[in-house]
C-alpha positions in Angstrom: 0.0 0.0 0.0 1.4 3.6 -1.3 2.0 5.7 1.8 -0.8 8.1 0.1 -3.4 5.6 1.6 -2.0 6.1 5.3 -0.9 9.5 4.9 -3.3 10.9 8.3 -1.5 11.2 11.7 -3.6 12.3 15.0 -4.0 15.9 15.4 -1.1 17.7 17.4 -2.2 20.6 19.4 -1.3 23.8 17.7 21.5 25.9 9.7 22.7 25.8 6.6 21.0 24.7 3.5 22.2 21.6 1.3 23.5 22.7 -2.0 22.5 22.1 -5.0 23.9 18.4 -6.4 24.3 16.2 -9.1 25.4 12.7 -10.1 29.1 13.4 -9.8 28.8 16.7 -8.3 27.9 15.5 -4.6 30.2 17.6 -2.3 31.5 19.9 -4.5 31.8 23.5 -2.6 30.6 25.2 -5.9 27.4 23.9 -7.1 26.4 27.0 -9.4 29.3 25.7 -11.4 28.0 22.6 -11.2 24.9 23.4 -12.8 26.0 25.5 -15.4 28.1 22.6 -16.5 25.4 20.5 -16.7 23.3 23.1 -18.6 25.7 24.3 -21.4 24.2 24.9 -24.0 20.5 25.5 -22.4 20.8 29.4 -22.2 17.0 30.8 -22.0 15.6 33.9 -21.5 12.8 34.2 -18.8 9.8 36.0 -19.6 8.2 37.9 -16.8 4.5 37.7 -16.1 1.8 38.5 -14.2 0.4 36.2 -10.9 -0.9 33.2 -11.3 0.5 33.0 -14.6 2.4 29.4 -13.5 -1.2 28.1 -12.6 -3.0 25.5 -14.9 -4.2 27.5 -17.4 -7.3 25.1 -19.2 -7.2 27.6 -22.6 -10.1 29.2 -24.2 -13.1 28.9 -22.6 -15.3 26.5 -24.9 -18.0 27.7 -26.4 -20.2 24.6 -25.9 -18.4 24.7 -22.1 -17.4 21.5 -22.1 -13.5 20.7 -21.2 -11.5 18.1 -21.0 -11.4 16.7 -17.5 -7.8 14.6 -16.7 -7.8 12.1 -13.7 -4.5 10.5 -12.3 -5.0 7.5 -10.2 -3.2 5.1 -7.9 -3.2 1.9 -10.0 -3.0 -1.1 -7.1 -6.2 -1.6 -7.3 -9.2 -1.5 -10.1 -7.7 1.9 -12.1 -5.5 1.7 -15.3 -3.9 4.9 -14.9 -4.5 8.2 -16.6 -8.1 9.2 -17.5 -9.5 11.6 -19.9 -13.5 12.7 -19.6 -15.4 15.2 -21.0 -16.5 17.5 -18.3 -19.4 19.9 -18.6 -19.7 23.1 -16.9 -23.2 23.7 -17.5 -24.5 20.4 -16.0 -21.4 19.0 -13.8 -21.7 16.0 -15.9 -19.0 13.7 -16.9 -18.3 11.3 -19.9 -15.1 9.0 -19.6 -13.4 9.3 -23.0 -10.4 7.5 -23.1 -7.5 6.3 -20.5 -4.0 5.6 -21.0 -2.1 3.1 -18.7 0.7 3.9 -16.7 1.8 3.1 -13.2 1.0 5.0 -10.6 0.1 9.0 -12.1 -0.4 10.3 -8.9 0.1 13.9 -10.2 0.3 15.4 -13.4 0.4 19.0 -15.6 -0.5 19.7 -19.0 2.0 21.7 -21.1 0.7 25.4 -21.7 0.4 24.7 -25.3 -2.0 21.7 -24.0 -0.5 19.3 -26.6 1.2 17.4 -23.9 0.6 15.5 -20.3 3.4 14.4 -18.0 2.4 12.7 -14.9 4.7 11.5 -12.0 5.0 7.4 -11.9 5.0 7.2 -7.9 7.3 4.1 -7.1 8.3 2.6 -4.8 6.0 3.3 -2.1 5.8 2.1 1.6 6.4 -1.9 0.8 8.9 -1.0 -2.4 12.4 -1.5 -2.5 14.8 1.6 -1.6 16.5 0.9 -4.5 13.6 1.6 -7.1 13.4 5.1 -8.6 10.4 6.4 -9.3 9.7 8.0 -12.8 8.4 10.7 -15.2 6.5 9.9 -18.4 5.3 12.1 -21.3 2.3 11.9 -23.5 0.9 13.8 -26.4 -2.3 14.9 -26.2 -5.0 15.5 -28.4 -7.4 17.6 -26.6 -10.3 17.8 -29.7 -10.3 13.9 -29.5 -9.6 13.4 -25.6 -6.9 10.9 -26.8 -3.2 10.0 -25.5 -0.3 8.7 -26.8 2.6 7.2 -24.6 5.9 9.5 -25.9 8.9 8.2 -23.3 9.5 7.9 -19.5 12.6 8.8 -17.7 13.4 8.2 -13.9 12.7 11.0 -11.5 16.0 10.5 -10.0 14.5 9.8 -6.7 11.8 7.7 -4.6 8.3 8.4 -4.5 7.9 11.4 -7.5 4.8 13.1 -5.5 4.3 16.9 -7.8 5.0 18.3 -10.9 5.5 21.9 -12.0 6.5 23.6 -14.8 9.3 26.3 -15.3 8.1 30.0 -16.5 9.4 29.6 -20.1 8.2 26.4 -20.7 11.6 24.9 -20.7 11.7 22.0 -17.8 9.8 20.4 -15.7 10.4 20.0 -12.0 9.5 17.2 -9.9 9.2 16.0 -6.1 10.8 13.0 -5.1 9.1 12.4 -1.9 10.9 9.3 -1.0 9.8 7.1 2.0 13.5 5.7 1.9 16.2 7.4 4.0 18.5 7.0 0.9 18.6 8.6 -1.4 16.1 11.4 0.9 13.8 13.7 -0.4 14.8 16.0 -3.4 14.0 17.7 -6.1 14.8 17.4 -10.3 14.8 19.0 -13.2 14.0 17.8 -16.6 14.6 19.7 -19.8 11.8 19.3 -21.9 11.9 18.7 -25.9 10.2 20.4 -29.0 8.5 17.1 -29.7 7.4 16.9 -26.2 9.5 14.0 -25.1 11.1 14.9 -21.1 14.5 14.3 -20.6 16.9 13.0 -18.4 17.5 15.2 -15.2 20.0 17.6 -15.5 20.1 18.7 -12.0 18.7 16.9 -8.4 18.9 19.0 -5.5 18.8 16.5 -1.7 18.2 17.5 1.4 19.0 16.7 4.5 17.5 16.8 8.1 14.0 15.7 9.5 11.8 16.5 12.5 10.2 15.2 15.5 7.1 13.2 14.0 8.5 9.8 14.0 7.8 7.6 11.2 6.8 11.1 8.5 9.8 13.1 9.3 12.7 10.7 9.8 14.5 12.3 6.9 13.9 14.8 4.2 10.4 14.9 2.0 10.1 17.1 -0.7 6.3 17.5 -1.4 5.7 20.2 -4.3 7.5 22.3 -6.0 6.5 25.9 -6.9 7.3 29.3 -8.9 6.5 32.8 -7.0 4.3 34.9 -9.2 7.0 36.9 -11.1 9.0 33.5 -12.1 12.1 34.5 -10.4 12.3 31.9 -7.1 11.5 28.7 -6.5 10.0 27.3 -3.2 10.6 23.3 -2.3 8.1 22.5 0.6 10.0 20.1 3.0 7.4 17.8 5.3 10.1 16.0 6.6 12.4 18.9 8.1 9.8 21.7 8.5 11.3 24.2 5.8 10.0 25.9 2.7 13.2 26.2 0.8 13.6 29.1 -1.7 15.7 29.3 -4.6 16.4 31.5 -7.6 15.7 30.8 -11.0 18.4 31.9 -13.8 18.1 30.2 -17.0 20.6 32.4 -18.5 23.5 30.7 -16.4 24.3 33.4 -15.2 24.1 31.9 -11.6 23.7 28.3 -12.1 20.3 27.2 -13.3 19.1 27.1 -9.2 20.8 28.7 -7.0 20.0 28.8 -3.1 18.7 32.5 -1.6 20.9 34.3 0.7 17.9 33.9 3.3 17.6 30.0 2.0 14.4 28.5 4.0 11.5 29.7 5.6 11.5 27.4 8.7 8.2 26.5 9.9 7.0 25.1 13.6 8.5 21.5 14.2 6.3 18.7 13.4 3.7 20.4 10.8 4.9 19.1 7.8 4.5 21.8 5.2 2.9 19.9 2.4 1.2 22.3 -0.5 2.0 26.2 -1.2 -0.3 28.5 -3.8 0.2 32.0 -4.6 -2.7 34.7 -4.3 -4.1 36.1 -7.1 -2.7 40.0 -6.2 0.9 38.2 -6.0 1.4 39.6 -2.5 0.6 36.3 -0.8 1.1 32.5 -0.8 -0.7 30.1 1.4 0.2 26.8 2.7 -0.8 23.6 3.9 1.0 21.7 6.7 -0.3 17.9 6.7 0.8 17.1 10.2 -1.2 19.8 12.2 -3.7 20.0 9.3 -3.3 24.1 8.8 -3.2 26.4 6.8 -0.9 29.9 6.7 -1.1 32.8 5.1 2.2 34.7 4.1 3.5 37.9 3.0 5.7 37.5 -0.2 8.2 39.9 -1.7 10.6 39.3 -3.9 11.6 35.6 -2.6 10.9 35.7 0.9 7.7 34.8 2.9 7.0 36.3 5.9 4.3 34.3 8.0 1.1 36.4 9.1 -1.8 33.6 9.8 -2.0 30.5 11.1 -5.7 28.9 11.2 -6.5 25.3 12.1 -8.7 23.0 9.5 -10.8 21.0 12.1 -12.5 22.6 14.5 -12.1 23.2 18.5 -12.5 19.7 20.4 -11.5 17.3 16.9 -9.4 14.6 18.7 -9.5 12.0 15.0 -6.7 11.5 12.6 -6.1 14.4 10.4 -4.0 15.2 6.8 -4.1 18.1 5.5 -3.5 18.1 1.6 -4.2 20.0 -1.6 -5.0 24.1 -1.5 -6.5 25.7 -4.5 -8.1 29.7 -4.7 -11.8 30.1 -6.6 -10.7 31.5 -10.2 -11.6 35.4 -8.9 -9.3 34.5 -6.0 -11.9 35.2 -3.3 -12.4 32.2 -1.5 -9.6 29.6 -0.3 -10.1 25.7 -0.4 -7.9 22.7 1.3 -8.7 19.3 1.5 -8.5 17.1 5.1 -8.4 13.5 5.2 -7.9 11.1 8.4 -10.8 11.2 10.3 -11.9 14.5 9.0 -12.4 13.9 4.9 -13.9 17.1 3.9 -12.9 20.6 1.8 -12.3 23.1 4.6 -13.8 27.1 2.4 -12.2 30.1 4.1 -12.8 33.6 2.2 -9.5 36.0 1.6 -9.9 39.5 2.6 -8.9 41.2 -0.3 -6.9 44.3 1.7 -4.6 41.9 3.1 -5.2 39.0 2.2 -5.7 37.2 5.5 -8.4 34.1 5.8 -11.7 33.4 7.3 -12.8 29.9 8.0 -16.6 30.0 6.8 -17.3 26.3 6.1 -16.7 22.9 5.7 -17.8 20.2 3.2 -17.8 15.9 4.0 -16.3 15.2 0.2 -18.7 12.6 1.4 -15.5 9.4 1.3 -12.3 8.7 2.4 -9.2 10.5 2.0 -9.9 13.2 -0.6 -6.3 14.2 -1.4 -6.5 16.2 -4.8 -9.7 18.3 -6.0 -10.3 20.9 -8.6 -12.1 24.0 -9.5 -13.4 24.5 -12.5 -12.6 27.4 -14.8 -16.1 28.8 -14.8 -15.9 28.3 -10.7 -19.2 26.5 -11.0 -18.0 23.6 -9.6 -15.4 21.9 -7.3 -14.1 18.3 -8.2 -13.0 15.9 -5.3 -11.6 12.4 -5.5 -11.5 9.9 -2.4 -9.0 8.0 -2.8 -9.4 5.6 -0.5 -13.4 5.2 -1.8 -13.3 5.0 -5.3 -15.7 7.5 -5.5 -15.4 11.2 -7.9 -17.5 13.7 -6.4 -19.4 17.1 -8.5 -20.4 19.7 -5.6 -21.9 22.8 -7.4 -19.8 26.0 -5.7 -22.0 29.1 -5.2 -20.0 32.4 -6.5 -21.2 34.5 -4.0 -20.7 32.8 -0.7 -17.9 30.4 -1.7 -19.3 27.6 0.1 -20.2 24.2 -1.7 -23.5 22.6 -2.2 -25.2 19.4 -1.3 -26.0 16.7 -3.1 -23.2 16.7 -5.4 -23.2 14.7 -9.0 -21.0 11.2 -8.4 -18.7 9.1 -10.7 -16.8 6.2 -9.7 -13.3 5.2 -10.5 -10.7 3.7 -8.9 -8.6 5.0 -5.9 -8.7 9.2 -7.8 -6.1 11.3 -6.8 -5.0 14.0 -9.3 -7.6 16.5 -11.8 -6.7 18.9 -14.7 -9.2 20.7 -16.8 -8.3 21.3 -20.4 -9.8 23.3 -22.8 -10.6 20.8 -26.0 -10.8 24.1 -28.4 
């Protein structure tokens, strides 16, 4: 069983940085050298964009408003792998359309030309052998026809690939390597990615090191996603196993190494929360994160690649003694409201509502996502509708999201499929 499935702990009651390393390159004292190296020959110019420019973007909104609705899965059990459904924003209804198998596509991101998927292949998992490195696979995508083709894999040069992200210009794709296994630890790669689509081998693999007090989730280091602050210049790594949000720059041109730690190099974070999932407010100010261990949320202040904490609010409420995991955080598409999914004992979408002066939360809700373990969910581009998998229940579930208010509401539209995890909406014009 993938560690997904036993990923709730019981509620808690509320330095120098590794450098960058490669294959070859482990100890080296001068790891911007390193990467440039390694990247001769990739010199790339960054373009700078607005906020939430790094987000999924779906594409032109259909006319008929129907998208194309992508499901990664956990495949132990009844699933084949990666899904493709026609999803329809007028009605909530979907329509399964094709699936591709592959092992394990926990997570995945669309390429912002939307003519190709690349999905994590999470292995080994809890019962796996250390040695086993996980992998990344590529697939064209026709969107018009809902149909994928299998282009290549490569390994994710670690255990346990967990998130995906994509660079500003287009040019790699990062991913999380989790990894349940002491060694090699939790890291994070970068694949350059090909004109034909194809990913490529990693060029660079940044490990660290350290862990906290939760024994058995924070024995060692756990990188668990991997993302861009709103102007494309840093990178944040969120580290569950030693309580840090690393940050990093970003400098394609080589002028300082691909990645390059900050001078401030982590945002440390209260021992034993397990920072998990980080997204970025729509006015570019802010960033918000989940921490899976305490099953919270904060609210930060960004500026140009530091966070300063503001908030910290609790997802259960007063009294909640059962198991809790916090997991994914997403904003409605006007960036108004503020949704994160709680599994354990708890299994519902916690709504808070962002104060648009300073962009502080307000619990105002919750929602059962009516299974078990509802890691991943979506909101669709209209922000008609949120989308919630429980993975554990093999159950898809449609809640119709009211505008105004933000909360969610009952008697959602169902669809079963086995043990859901991941959701991209794609425009099919």
């Amino acid at each position: 069983m993938l560690r997904r499935a036993t990923a709730a702990v019981r509620a808690v009651s509320g330095s120098a940085l590794p450098l960058p390393s490669t294959p070859g390159f482990a100890g080296r004292p001068a790891p911007v050298r390193s990467a440039r190296s390694i990247i001769k020959g990739f010199v790339l110019m960054v373009s700078i964009v607005a906020s939430h420019a790094f987000a999924q973007d779906a594409g032109p909104a259909p006319a008929d408003g129907v998208y194309d609705l992508l499901v990664g899965t956990y495949t132990g059990g009844g699933s084949e792998g990666l899904y493709v459904y026609r999803f329809d924003t007028k009605t909530g209804e979907a329509t399964r359309v094709s699936a591709a198998q592959t092992v394990n596509p926990s997570y995945l991101v669309v390429s912002r030309d939307r003519r190709f998927v690349y999905v994590v292949n999470e292995l080994p998992g809890d019962n796996g052998p250390a040695t086993q490195r996980g992998g990344i696979s590529a697939f064209r995508f026709d969107a018009a026809s809902g149909q994928l083709s299998f282009l290549n894999k490569v390994s994710s040069d670690g255990n346990d690939p967990c998130y995906l992200s994509l660079s500003p210009d287009g040019k790699y794709l990062l991913g999380a390597n989790y990894s349940v296994a002491a060694d090699p630890g939790g890291s994070f790669a970068v694949f350059p990615l090909r004109a034909d689509g194809q990913v490529g081998a990693s060029v660079l693999t940044v490990h660290h090191e350290g862990g906290g007090p939760v024994k058995g989730r924070q024995d060692n280091s756990h990188v668990h996603s991997t993302v861009f602050s709103p102007d494309g210049r840093y990178l944040f790594a969120q580290d569950l196993g030693a309580d840090r949000l690393y940050s990093y720059r970003y400098t394609p041109d080589g002028s300082r190494g691909l990645f390059g730690p900050t001078d401030s190099r982590y945002t440390q974070e209260k021992a034993g929360t397990g920072p998990r999932h980080l997204v970025f407010g729509v006015d570019g100010k802010h960033a918000y994160l989940t921490s899976e261990l305490n099953a919270t949320v904060s609210t930060f202040e960004y500026h140009d690649g530091k966070l300063a904490p503001v908030q910290t609010l609790s997802l259960t409420e007063p009294g909640f003694k059962g198991a809790v995991g916090a997991a994914a955080i997403h904003l409605s598409p006007d960036g108004r409201f503020l949704y994160a999914s709680n599994r354990g004992d708890a299994n519902e979408i916690v709504i808070f509502s962002v104060d648009p002066g300073n962009g502080r939360l307000k619990k105002i809700g919750h929602q059962s996502s009516l299974g078990k373990s509802p890691r991943e969910f979506a909101i669709d581009p209209t922000g008609n509708w949120l989308i919630v998998g429980n993975q554990n229940s093999d159950t898809v579930y449609v809640f119709r999201r009211d505008q105004q208010t933000g909360l969610l509401e009952a008697n959602p539209k169902r669809f079963d499929i086995g043990s859901p995890v991941d959701f991209k909406l794609v425009s099919p014009s």
